[in-house]
C-alpha positions in Angstrom: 4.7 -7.8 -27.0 2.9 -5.3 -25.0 2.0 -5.7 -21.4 0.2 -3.3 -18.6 2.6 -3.7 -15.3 0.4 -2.7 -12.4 0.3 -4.3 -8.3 -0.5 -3.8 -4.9 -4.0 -3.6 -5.4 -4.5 -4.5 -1.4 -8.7 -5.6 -2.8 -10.3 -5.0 0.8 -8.3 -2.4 2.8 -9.6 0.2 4.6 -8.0 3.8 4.9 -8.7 4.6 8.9 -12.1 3.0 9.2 -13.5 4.0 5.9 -14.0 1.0 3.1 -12.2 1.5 -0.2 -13.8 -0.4 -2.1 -15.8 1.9 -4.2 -12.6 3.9 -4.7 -11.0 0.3 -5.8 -13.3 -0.8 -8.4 -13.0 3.1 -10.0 -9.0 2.2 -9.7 -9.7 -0.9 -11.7 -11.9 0.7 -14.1 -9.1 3.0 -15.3 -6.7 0.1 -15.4 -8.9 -1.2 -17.5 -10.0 1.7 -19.8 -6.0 2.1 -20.3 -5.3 -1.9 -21.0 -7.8 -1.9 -23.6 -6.7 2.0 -25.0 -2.9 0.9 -25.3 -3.9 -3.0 -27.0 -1.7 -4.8 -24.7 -1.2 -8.4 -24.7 -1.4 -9.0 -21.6 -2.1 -7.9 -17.8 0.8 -8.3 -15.3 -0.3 -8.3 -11.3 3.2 -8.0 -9.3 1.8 -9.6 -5.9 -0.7 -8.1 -3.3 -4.3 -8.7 -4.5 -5.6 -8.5 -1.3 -4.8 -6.6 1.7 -4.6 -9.5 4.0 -4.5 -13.6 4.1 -8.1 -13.8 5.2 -9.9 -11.3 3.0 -13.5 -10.4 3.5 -16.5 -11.8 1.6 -16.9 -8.4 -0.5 -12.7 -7.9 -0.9 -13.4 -11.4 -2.9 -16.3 -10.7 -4.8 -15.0 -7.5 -5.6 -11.4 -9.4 -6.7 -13.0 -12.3 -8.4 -15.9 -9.9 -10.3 -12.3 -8.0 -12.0 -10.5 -10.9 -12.5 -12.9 -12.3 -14.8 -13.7 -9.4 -16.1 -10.3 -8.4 -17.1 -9.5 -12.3 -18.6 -13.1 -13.5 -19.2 -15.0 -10.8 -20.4 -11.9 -8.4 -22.0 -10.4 -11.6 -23.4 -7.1 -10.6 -22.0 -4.3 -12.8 -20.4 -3.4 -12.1 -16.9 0.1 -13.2 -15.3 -0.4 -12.9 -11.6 1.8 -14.0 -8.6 0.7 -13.8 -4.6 2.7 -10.8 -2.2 3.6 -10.9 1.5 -0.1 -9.9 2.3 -1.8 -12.8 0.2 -2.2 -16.1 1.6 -0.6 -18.1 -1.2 -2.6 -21.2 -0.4 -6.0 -19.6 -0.5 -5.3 -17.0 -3.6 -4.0 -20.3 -5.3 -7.2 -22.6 -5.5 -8.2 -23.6 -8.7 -4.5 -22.1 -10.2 -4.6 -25.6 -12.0 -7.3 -24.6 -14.5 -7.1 -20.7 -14.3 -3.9 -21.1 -17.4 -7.4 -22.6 -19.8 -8.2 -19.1 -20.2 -4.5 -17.8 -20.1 -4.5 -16.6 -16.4 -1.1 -17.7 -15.0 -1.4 -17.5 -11.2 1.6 -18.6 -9.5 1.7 -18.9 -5.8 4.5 -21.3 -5.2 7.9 -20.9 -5.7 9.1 -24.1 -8.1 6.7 -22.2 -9.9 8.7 -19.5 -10.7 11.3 -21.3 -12.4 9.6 -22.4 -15.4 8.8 -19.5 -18.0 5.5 -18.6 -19.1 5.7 -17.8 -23.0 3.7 -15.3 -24.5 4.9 -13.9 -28.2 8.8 -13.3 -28.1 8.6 -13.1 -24.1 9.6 -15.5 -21.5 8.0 -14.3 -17.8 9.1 -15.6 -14.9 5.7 -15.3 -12.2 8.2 -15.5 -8.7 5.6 -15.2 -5.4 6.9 -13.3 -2.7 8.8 -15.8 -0.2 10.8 -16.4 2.9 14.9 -17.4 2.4 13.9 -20.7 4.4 11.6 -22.0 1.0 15.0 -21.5 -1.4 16.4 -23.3 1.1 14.6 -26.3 1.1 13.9 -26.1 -2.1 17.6 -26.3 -3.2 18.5 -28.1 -0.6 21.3 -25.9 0.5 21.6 -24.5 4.1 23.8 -21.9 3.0 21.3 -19.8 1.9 20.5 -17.4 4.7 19.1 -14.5 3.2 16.6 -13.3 0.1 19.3 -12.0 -1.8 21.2 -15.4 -1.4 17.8 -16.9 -2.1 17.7 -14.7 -5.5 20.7 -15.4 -6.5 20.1 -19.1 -6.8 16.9 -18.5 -8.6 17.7 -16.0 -10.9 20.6 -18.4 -11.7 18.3 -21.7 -11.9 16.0 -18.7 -14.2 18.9 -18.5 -16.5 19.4 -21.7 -17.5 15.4 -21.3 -19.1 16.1 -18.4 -21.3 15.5 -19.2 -24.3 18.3 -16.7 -26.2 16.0 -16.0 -29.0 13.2 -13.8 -26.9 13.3 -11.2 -24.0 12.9 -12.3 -20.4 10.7 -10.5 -17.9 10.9 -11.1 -14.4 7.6 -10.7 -12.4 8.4 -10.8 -8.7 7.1 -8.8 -4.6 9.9 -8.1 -2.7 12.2 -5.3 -1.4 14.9 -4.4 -3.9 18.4 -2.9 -2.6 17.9 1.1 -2.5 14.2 1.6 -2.5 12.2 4.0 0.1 9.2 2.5 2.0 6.2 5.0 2.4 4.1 4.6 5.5 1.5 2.3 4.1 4.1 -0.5 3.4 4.5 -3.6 5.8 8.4 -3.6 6.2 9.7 -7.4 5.3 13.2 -6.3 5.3 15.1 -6.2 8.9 18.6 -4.8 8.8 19.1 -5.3 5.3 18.6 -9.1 5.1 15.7 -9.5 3.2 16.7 -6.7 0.3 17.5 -8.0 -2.8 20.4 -6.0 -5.2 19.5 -4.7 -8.1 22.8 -5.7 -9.7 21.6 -10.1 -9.5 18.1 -8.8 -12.1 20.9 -7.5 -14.6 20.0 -10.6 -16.8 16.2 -9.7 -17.4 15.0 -7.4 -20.3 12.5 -6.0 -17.6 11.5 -6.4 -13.9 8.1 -6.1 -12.4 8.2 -5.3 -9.0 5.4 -5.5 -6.2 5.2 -4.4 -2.6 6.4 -0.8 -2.4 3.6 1.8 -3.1 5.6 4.0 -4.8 6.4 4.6 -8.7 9.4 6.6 -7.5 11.0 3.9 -4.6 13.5 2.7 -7.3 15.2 5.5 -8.6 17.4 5.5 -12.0 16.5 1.7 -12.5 14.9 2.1 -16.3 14.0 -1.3 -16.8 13.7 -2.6 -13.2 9.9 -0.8 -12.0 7.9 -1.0 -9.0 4.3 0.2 -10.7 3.2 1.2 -6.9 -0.3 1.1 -5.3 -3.6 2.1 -7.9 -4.6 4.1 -4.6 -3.4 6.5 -1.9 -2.7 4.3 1.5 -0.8 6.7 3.8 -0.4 10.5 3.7 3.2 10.0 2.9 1.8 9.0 -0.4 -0.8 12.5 -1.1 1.4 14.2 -3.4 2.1 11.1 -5.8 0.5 10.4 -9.1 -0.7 6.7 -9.2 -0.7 4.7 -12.1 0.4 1.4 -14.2 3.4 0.7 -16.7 2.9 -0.1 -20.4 5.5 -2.0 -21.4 7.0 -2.8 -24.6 9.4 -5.9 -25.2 9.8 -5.4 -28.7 12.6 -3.1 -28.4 16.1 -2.9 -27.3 15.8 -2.0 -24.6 12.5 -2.5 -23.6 10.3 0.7 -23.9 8.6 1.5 -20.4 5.8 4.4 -20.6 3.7 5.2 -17.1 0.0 6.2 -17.3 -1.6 7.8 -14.5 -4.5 7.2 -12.6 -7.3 10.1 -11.1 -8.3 9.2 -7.9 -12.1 9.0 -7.5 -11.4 10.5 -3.7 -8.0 12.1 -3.3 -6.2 11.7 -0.1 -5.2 15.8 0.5 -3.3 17.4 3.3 -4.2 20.3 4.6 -1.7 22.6 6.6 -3.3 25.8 8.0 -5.1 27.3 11.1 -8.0 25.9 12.6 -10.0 29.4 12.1 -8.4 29.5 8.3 -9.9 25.6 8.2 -12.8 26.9 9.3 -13.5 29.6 7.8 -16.4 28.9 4.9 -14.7 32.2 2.9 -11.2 30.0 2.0 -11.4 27.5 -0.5 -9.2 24.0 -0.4 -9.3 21.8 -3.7 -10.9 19.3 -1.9 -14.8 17.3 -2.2 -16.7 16.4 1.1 -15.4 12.6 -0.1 -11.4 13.5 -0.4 -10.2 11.6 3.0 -8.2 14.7 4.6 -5.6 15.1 6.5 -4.8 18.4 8.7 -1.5 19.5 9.9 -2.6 22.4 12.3 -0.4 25.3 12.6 -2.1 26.5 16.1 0.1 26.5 19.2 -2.9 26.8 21.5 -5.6 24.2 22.2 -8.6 24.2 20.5 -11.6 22.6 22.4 -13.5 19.4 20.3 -10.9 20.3 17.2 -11.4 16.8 15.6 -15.5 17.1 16.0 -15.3 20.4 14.7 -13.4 20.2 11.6 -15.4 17.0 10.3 -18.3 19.6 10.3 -16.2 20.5 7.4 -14.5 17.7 6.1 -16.5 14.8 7.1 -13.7 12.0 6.2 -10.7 13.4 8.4 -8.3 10.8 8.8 -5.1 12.0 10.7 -4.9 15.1 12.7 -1.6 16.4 13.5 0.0 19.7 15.1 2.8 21.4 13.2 4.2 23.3 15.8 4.2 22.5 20.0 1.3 22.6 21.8 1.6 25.7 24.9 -0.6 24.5 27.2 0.6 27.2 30.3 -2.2 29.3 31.0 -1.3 33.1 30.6 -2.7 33.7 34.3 -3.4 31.3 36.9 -7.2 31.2 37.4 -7.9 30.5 41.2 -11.6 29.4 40.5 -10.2 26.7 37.8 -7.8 25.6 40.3 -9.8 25.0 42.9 -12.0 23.0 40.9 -12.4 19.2 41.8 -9.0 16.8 40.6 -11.9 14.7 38.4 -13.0 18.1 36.4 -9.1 19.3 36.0 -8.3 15.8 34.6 -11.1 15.7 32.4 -10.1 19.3 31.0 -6.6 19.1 30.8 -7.2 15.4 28.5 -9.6 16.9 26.4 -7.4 20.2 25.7 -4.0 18.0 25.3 -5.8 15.2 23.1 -8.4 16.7 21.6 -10.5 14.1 22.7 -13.3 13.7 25.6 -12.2 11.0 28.4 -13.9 7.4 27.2 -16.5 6.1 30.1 -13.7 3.9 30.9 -11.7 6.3 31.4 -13.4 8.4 33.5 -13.8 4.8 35.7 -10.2 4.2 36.2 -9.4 8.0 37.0 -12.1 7.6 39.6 -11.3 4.7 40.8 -7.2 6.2 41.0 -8.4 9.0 42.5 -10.6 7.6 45.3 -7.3 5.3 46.1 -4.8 8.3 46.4 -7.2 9.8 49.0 -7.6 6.7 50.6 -3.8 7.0 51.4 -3.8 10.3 52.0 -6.5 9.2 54.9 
């Protein structure tokens, strides 16, 4: 059978303040456009619908209006499981009656362990979980870890197969040798929670949530994280985004990625402030890309972050390539003899880039009014 491999869709984030959710449901629209282009069988969702446990009202309209669309509407089946960022319980109601229409959504692990059967393929939908839930579940306080954890499972996985089909495994966790990108919530600590890539040998293919990245696996051809539909984190701006078309009926399993366009592309900039500024040079970017600049200046630039957005209105990160010099070339007398209130509200607004807040500007009076108090 044939099967679109895609996850981390994160339905409600927000990219430094601004809402994605227009550039979500474009994300989804591709998807889409590329499930029903290639024929697949079937949808496969590899943890993370939402961006966090308690999703807004519109992350859930906007979640719930694809989901039917995809499996109501398209007719196609969907083989979902929950990630680290959904809450299992509440991305599980109604899971009982969902399989009527062929949506498999599996948010508990016992569920994991019995196949879902679709043509010549067994999947097995694992949720993200804790070492603590193999533990009770096998009753075995030996298991300390999520690779112990796996091992169990993928063994009690085994015994399932049925030796006459392939065997997918659909699963969100950190895999032994992957790279995190910025936008990732680490649920690894010292190696504990990362899961070898030598205990999935037995599955025909593995499709991995949680990292953002296409690339975090490397040289693993049939074990595939299918990474985020969108830019999170400028660590991420020069990746292509996209889903897995997957083929189980050949030896080995055929894997073929198709990429996504963003609708707004998340661009770094690195250049001057008067090159930034300057209407004559040209950037490939739209007044919606979100932008980050990496300034090349070594001086300070007064009201840098108000000025730029007069250019690119969605700046998101503004960064300095090279160390701020912040000596003066000659010692003004007039500036120094200014009042300590005025000089602290210059020097914060030429080191940050940013005007003291009115609280600020009350706790530096009210710190300055107590050193001359002692003075006194």
């Amino acid at each position: 059978m044939r099967f679109l491999h895609t996850a981390d869709w994160h339905i409600g984030k927000k990219l430094h303040g601004y809402d994605l959710l227009t550039e979500q449901r474009d994300a989804y629209e591709q998807i889409k456009a590329i499930a029903l282009a290639e024929k697949v069988d079937a949808v496969v969702i590899a943890g993370d619908l939402y961006d966090r446990a308690l999703p807004s009202e519109d992350a859930v309209s906007a979640l719930d209006a694809m989901l039917v669309d995809l499996n109501r509407h398209q007719h196609l089946p969907l083989l979902a499981i929950s990630g680290n960022h959904d809450s299992a319980v509440r991305l599980g109601q109604g899971r009982e009656w969902f399989a009527s229409t062929d949506f498999y959504l599996k948010t508990r692990l016992a569920e994991g362990l019995k196949p879902v059967v679709m043509d010549n393929t067994q999947f097995f939908l694992l949720p993200y979980f804790e070492p603590f839930a193999v533990r009770q579940y096998f009753q075995d306080d030996s298991i300390k870890t999520v690779a112990a954890g796996m091992e169990r499972l993928v063994a009690a996985m085994q015994q399932q197969f049925d030796p006459a089909m392939k065997h997918v495994l659909v699963a969100h966790f950190f895999a032994a040798g992957s790279q995190h990108s910025d936008s990732e919530t680490l649920v690894q600590v010292g190696g504990l929670n990362a899961v070898p890539v030598d205990l999935l040998a037995p599955f025909d293919y593995v499709a991995l949530g949680h990292l953002h990245r296409k690339e975090a696996l490397q040289n693993e051809p049939v074990i595939k994280y299918s990474g985020s539909p969108l830019k999170f984190s400028t660590s991420e701006a020069e990746d292509t985004k996209g889903v897995w078309i997957v083929d189980t009926d050949q030896t080995p399993v055929s894997v073929t990625f198709k990429p996504l366009k963003p609708l707004n592309d998340l661009v770094v900039l690195t250049d001057s402030f008067d090159h930034l500024m300057d209407p004559e040079v040209s950037y490939p970017v739209t007044a919606d890309d979100f932008i980050a600049v990496a300034l090349t200046d070594t001086t300070p630039i007064a009201n840098v972050m108000q000025r730029l957005k007069t250019r690119f209105p969605k700046i998101i990160e503004l960064q300095r390539v090279n160390q701020l010099d912040v000596t003066p070339d000659t010692l003004n007398i007039e500036e120094v003899q200014r009042d300590p209130l005025t000089l602290l509200t210059d020097f914060f607004e030429t080191v940050t880039d940013h005007a003291l807040t009115d609280q600020q500007q009350t706790w530096a009076k009210t710190t300055l009014q107590q050193a001359m108090k002692e003075e006194d």
